[in-house]
C-alpha positions in Angstrom: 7.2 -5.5 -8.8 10.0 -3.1 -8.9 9.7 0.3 -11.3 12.5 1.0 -13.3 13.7 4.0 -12.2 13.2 5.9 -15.6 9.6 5.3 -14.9 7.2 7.8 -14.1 4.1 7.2 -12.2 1.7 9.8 -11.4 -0.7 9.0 -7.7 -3.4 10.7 -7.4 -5.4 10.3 -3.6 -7.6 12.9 -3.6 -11.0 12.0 -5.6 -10.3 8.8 -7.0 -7.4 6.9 -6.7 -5.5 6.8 -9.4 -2.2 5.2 -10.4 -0.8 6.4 -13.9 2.7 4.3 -15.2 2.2 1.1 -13.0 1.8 -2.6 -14.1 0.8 -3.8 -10.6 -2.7 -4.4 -9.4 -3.8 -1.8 -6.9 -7.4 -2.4 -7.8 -8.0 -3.5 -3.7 -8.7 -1.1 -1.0 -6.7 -2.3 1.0 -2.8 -2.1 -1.8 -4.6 1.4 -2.1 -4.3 2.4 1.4 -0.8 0.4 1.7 0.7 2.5 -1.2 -0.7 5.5 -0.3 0.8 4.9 2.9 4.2 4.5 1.8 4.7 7.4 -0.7 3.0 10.2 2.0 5.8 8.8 4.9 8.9 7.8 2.0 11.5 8.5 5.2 9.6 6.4 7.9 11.3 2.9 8.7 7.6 0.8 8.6 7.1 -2.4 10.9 4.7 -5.1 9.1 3.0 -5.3 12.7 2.5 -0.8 12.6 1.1 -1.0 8.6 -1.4 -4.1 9.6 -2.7 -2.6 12.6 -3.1 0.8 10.4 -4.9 -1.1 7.8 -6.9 -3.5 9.9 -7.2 -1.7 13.0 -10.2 -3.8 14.7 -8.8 -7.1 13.9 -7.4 -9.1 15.6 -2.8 -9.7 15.2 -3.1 -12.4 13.3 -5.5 -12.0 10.5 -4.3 -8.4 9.9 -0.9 -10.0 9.2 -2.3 -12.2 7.1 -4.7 -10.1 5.3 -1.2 -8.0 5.0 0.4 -11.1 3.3 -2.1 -10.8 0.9 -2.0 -7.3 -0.5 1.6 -7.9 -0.5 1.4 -11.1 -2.6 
């Protein structure tokens, strides 16, 4: 879901993570990890293939893309 960009949200990773100003989910581990990824790297280019291996990294291609799907959906 795209964040209008008068929005303010407020991320906090260190303790507990929190996300202040959002209407999306990121109640799962795993859109935790994926957001936190994103906003610490904002200038990096990310390949689905780099973020599922960074997620899931002792599982196999496949079923970290899918699990990737997933978080995404």
């Amino acid at each position: 879901m795209l964040v209008p960009l008068s929005t303010r949200l407020h991320l906090t990773l260190f303790g507990k993570f929190h996300l202040e100003g959002a209407t999306a989910d990121f109640s799962l581990s795993s859109a935790q990890k994926l957001l936190a990824l994103l906003v610490l790297r904002p200038e990096r280019d990310w390949h689905r293939d780099e973020i599922a291996e960074l997620l899931w990294p002792d599982t196999d291609a496949t079923i970290s893309r899918s699990r990737l799907r997933t978080t995404l959906a």
